[in-house]
C-alpha atoms as a printed R data frame, in Angstrom:
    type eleno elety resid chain resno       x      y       z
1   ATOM     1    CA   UNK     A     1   0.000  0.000   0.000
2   ATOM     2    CA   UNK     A     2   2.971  2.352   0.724
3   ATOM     3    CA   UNK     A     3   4.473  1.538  -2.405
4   ATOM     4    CA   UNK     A     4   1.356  2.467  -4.408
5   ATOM     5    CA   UNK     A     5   0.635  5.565  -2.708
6   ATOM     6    CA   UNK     A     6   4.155  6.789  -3.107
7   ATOM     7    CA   UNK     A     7   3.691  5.893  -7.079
8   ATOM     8    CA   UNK     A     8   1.032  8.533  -7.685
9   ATOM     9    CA   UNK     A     9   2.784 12.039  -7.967
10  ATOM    10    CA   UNK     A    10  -1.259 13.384  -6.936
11  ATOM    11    CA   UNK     A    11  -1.205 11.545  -3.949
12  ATOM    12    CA   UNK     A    12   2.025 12.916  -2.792
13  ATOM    13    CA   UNK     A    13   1.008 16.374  -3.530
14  ATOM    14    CA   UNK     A    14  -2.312 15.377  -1.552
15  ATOM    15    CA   UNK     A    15  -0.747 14.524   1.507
16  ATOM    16    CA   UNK     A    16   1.719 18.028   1.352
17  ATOM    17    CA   UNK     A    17  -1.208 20.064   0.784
18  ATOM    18    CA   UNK     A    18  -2.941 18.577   3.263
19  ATOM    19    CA   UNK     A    19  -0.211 18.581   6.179
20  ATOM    20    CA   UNK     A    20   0.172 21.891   4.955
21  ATOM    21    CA   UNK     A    21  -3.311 23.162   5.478
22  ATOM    22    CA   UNK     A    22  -3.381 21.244   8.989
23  ATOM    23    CA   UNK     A    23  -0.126 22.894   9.739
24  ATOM    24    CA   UNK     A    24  -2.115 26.590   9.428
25  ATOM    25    CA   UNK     A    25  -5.491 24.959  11.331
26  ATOM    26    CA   UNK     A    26  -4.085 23.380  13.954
27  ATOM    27    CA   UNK     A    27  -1.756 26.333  14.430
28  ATOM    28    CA   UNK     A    28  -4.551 29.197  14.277
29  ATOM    29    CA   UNK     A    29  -7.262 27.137  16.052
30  ATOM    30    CA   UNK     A    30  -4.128 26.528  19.302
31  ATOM    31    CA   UNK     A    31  -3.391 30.094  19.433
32  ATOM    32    CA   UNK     A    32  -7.091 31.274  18.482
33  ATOM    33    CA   UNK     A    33  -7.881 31.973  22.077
34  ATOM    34    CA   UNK     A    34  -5.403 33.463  23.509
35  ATOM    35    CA   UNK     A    35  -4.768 36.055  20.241
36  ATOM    36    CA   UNK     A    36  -8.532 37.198  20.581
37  ATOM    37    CA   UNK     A    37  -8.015 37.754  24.486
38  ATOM    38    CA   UNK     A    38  -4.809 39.606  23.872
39  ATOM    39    CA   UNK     A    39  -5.591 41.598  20.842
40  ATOM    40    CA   UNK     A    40  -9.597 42.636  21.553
41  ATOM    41    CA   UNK     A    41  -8.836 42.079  25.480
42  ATOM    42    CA   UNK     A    42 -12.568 39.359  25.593
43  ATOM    43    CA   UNK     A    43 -13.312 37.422  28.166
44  ATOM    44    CA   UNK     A    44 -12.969 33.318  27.452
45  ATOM    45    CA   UNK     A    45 -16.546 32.588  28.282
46  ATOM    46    CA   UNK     A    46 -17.775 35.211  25.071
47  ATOM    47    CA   UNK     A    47 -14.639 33.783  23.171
48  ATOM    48    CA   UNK     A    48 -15.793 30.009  24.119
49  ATOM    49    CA   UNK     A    49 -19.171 29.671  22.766
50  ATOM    50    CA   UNK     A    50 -18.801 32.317  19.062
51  ATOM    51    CA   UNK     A    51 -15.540 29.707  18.435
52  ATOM    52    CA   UNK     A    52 -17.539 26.806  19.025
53  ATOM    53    CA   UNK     A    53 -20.457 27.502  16.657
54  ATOM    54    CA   UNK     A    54 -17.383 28.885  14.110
55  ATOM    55    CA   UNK     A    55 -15.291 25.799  14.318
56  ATOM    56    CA   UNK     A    56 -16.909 23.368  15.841
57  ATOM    57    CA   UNK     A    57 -20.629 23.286  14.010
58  ATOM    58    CA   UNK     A    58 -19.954 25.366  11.268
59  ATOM    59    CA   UNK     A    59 -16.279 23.134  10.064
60  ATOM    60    CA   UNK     A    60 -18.487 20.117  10.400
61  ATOM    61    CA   UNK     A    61 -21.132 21.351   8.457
62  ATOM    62    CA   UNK     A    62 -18.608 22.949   5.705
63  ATOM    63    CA   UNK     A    63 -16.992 19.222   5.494
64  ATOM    64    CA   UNK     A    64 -20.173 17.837   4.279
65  ATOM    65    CA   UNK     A    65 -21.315 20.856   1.909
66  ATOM    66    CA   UNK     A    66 -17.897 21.087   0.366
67  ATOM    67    CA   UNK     A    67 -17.678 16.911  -0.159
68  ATOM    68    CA   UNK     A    68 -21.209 17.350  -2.016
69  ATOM    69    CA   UNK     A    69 -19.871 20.342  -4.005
70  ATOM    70    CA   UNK     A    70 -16.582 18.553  -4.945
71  ATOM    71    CA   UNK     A    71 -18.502 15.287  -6.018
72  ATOM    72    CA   UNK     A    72 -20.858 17.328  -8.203
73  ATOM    73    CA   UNK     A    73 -18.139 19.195  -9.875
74  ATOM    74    CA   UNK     A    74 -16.154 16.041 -10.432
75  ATOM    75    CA   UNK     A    75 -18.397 14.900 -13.100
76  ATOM    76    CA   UNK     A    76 -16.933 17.664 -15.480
77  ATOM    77    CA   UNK     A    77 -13.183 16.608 -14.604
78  ATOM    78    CA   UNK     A    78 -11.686 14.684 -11.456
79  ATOM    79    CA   UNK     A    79  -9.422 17.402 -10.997
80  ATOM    80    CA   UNK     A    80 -12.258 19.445  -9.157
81  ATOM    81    CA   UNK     A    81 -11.288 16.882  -6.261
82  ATOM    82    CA   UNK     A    82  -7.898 19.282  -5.647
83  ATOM    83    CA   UNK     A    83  -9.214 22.122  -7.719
84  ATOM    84    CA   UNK     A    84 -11.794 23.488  -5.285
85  ATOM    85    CA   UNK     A    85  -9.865 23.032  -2.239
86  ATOM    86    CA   UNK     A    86  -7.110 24.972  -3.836
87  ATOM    87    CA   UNK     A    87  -9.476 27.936  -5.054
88  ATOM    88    CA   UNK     A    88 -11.098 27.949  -1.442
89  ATOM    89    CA   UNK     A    89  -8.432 27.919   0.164
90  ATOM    90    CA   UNK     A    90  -6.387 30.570  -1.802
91  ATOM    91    CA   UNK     A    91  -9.334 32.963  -0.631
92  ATOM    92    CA   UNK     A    92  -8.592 32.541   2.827
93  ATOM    93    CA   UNK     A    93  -4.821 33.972   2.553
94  ATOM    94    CA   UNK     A    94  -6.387 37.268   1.950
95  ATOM    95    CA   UNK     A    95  -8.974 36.674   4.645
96  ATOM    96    CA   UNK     A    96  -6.437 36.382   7.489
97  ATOM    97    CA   UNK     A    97  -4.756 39.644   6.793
98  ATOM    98    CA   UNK     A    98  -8.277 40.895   7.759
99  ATOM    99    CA   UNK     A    99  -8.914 38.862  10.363
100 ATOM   100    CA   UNK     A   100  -5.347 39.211  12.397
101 ATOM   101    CA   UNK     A   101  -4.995 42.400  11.251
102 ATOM   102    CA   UNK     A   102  -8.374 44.131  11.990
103 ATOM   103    CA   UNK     A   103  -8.769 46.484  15.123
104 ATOM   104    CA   UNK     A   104 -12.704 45.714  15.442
105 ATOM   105    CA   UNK     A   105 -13.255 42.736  17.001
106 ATOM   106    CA   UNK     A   106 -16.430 42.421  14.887
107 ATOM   107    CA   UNK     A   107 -14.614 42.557  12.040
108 ATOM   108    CA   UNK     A   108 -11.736 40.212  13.278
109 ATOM   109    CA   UNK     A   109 -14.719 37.494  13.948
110 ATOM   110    CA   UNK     A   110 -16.850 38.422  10.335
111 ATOM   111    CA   UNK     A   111 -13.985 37.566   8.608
112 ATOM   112    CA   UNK     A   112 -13.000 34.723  10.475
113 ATOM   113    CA   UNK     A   113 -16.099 32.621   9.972
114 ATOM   114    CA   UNK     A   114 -15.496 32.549   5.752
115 ATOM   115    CA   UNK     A   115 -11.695 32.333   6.941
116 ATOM   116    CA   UNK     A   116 -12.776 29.200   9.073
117 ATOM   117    CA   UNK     A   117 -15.246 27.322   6.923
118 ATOM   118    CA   UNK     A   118 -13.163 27.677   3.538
119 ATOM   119    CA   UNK     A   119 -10.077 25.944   5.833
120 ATOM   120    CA   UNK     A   120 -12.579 23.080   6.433
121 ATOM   121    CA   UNK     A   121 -13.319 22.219   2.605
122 ATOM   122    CA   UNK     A   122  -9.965 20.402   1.796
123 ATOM   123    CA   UNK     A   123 -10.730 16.994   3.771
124 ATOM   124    CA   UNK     A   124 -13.333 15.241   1.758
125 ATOM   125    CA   UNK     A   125 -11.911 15.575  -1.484
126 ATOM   126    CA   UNK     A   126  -8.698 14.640  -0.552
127 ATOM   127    CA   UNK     A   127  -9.806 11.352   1.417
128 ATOM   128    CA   UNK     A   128 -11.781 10.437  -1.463
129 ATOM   129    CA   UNK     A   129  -9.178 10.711  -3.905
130 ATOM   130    CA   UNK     A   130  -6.632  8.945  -1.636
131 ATOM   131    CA   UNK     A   131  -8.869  6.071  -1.722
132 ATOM   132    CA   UNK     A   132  -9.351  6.209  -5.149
133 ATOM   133    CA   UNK     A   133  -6.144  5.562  -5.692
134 ATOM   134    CA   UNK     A   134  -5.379  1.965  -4.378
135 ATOM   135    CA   UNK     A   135  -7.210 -0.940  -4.304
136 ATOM   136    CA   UNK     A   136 -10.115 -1.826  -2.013
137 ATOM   137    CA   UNK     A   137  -8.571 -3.650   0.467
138 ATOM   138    CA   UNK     A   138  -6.066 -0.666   0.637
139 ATOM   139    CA   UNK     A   139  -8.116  1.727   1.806
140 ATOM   140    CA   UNK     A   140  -7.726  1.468   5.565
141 ATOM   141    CA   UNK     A   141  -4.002  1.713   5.419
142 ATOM   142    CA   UNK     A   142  -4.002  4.648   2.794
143 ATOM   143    CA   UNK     A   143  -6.553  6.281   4.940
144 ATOM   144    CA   UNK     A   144  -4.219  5.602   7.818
145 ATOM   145    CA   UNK     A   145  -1.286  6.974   6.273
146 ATOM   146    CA   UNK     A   146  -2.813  9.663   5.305
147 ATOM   147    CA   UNK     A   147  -3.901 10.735   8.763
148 ATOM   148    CA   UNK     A   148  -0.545 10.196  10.019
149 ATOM   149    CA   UNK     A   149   1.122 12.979   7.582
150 ATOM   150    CA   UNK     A   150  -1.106 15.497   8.419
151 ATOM   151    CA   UNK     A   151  -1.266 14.940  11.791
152 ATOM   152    CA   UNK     A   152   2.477 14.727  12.110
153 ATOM   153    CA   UNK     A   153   3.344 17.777  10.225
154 ATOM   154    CA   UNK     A   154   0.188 19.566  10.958
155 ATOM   155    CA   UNK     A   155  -0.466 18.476  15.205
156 ATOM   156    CA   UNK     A   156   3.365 18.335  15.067
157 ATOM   157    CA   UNK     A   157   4.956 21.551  13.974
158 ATOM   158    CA   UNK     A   158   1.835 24.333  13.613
159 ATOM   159    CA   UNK     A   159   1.091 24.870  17.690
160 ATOM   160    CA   UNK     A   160   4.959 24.409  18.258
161 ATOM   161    CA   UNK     A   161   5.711 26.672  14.862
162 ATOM   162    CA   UNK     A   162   3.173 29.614  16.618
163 ATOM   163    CA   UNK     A   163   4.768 29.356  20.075
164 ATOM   164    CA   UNK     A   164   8.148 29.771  19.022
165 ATOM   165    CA   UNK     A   165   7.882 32.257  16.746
166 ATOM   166    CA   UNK     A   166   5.814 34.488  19.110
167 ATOM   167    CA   UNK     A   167   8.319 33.620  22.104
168 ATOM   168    CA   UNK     A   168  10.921 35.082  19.645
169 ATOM   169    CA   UNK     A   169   9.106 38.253  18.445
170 ATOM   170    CA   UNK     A   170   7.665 39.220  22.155
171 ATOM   171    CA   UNK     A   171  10.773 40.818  23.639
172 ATOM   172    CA   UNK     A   172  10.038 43.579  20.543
173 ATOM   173    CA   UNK     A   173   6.216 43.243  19.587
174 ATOM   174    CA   UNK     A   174   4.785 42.563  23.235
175 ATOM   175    CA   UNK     A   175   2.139 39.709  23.819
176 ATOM   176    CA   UNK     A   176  -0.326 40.638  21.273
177 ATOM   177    CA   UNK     A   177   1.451 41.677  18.533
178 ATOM   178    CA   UNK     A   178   3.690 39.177  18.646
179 ATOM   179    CA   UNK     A   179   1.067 36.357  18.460
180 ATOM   180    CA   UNK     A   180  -0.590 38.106  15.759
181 ATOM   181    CA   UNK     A   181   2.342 38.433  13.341
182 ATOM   182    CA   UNK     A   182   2.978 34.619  14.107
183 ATOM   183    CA   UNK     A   183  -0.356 33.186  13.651
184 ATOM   184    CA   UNK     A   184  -0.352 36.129  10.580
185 ATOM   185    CA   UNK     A   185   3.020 34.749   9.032
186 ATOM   186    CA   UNK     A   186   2.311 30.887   9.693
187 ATOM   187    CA   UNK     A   187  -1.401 30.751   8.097
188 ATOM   188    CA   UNK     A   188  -0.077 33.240   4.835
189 ATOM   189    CA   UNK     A   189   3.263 30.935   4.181
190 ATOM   190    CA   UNK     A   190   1.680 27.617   4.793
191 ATOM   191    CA   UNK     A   191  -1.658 28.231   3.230
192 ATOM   192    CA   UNK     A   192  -0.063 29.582  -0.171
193 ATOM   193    CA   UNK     A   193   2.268 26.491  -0.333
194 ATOM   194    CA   UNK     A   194  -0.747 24.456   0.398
195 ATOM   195    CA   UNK     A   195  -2.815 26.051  -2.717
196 ATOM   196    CA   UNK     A   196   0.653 25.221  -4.955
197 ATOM   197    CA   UNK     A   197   0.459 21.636  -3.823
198 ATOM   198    CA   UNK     A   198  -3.264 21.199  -4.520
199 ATOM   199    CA   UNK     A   199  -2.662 22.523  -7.861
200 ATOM   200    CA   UNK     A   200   0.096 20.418  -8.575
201 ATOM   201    CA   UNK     A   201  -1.776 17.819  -7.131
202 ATOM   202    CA   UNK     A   202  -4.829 18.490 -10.106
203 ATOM   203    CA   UNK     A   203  -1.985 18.188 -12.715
204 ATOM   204    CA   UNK     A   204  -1.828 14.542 -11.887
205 ATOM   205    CA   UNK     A   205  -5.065 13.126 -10.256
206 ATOM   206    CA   UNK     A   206  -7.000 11.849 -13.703
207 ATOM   207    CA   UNK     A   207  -3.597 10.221 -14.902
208 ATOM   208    CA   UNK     A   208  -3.017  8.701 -11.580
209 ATOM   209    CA   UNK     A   209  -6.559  7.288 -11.411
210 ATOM   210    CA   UNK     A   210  -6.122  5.494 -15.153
211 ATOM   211    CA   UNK     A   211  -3.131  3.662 -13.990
């Protein structure tokens, strides 16, 4: 199963884009709490429950709208199945300049709910294609494999990426600033590369799936 996976140039590019994408979530969604209390100075208890409908309920929901979207659009061209993830995702590089950026917390939390739900749409399509690509009674272990990249780059290095990066900037930024500019910098570097991989990732997805 390894040795299939590793064959198809799509799934590779799958896996990047994903880690890369889980990199930015996990990061953001760490730090998410403690940027909003030092930045727009709100209580955890107001911060706990607008978070929770954001990410919680409203990810969830995006994960099944976004799988239905991707399947319909497939008919046209498998690509879609890396295509729309990379096109929704490459809208929410612009959205976190306005949501780390913005002085009204009102603002900050408008444009994080597109910011959030766009993040979410990548999951789906990419499980589906990775089990498209190997045999039936390879689909467990792909799956598994699968999990394990993201979660080891993404889990791995985006909390630890945040921390140290804000540890290093705080002596000259202060508290808030500094977390900003290293959620800020984290989310626009690893969500561009992450668009790059999902369209390099489309290049090769229909003649991966004909082998």
């Amino acid at each position: 199963t390894l040795k299939t996976l590793w064959s198809r140039k799509s799934f590779r590019y799958l896996a990047f884009a994903g880690s890369l994408q889980s990199l930015a979530g996990y990061g953001v969604g760490n730090f998410m709490p403690s940027f909003i209390i030092r930045a727009h100075e709100m209580s955890i208890g107001d911060i706990g429950w607008r978070l929770a409908l954001i990410t919680g309920l409203g990810g969830a929901i995006m994960i099944v709208v976004s799988g239905y979207v991707t399947d319909r659009l497939s008919v046209r061209s498998q690509k879609w199945y890396a295509l729309f993830p990379a096109i929704a995702i490459s809208v929410t590089v612009p959205l976190a300049l306005v949501v780390f950026l913005a002085e009204d917390t009102s603002v900050m939390f408008l444009g994080y709910i597109p910011y959030e739900l766009l993040g979410a749409t990548w999951l789906g399509s990419a499980l589906a294609i990775t089990h498209s690509l190997v045999g039936l009674r390879q689909r467990a272990v792909a799956s598994a494999v699968f999990f394990f990249l993201i979660n080891l780059i993404g889990l791995g290095l985006g909390p630890l990426t945040i921390g140290t990066l804000s540890d290093l900037m705080r002596p000259t930024l202060g508290d808030a600033d500094a977390l900003r500019y290293a959620i800020l910098g984290t989310a626009l570097v690893a969500k561009s590369l992450c668009v790059i991989h999902f369209l390099m990732a489309a290049r090769w997805i229909e003649k991966d799936l004909a082998n």
